[in-house]
Wavefront OBJ file of the C-alpha trace (Angstrom):
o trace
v 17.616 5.051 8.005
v 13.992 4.801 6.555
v 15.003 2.918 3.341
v 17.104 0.339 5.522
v 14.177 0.379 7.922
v 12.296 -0.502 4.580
v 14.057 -2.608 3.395
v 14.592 -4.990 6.046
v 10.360 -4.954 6.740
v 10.461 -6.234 3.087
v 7.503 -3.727 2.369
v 6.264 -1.551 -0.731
v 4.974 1.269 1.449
v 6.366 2.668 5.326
v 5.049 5.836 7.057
v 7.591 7.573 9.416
v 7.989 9.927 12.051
v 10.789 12.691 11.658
v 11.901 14.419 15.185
v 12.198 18.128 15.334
v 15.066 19.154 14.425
v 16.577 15.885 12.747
v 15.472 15.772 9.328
v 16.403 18.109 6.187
v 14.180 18.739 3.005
v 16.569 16.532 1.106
v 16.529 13.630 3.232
v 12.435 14.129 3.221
v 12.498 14.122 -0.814
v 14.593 11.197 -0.980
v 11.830 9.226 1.258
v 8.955 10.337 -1.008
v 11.171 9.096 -3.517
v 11.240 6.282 -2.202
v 7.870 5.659 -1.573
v 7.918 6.201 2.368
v 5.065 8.516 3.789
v 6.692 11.031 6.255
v 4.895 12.864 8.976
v 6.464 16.091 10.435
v 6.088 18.396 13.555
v 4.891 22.123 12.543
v 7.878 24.172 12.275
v 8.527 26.708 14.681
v 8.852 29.473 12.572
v 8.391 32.363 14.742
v 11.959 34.930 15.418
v 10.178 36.113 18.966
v 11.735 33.759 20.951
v 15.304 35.465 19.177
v 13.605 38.107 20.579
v 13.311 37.432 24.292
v 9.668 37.128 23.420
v 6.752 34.488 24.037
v 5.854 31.553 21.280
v 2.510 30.357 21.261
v 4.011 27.163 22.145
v 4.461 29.237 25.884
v 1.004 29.010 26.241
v -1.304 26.355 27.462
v -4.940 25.887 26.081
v -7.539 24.842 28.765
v -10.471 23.634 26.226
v -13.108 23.211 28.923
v -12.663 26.820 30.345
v -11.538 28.401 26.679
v -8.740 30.236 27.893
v -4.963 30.124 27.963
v -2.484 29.725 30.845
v 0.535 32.345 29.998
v 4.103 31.051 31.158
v 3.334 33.417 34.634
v -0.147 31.295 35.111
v -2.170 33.989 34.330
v -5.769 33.140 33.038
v -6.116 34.651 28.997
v -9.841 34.810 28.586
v -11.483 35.050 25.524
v -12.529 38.497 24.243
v -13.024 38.653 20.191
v -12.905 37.046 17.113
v -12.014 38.968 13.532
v -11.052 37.638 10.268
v -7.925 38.491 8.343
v -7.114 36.781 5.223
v -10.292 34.860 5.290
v -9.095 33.402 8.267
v -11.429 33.616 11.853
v -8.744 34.714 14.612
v -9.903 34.503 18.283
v -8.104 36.769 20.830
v -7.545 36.407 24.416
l 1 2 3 4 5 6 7 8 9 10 11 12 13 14 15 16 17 18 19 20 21 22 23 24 25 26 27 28 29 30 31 32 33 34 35 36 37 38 39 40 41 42 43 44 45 46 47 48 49 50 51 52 53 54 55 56 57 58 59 60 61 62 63 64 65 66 67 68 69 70 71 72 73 74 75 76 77 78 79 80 81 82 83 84 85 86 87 88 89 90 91 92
């Protein structure tokens, strides 16, 4: 669809948007291959929702208040941050 869509703009370069769920790494290599720029949605890659369990998607950030609504509207406030793997993780 991308290299019709392309084609028919009668362009050297395109940027696209792929839909969760709708794309597969060989239809995203053929676009680079192409020359067409794809952007992607992060990839759920958690198993706890297999699990009957929460995904951070679940949750809701409130910026202004930094804390996090939980799917039963409970408040998460912030209580620590560590590092692991040189990354700085903030729990609630």
């Amino acid at each position: 669809m991308s290299k019709k869509a392309k084609a028919a703009l009668g362009t050297d370069k395109l940027t696209v948007l792929a839909d969760s769920g709708y794309f597969s790494g060989a239809e995203i290599l053929e676009c680079g291959k192409a020359g067409i720029t794809v952007s992607l949605p992060k990839p759920l890659t958690s198993g706890n929702r297999l699990k009957k369990m929460f995904v951070k998607k679940d949750f809701r950030y409130v910026a202004d208040d930094d804390i996090y609504i939980c799917p039963a509207s409970e408040r998460l406030t912030y209580r620590f941050s560590n590092v692991e793997k040189g990354m700085t993780l903030r729990r609630y």
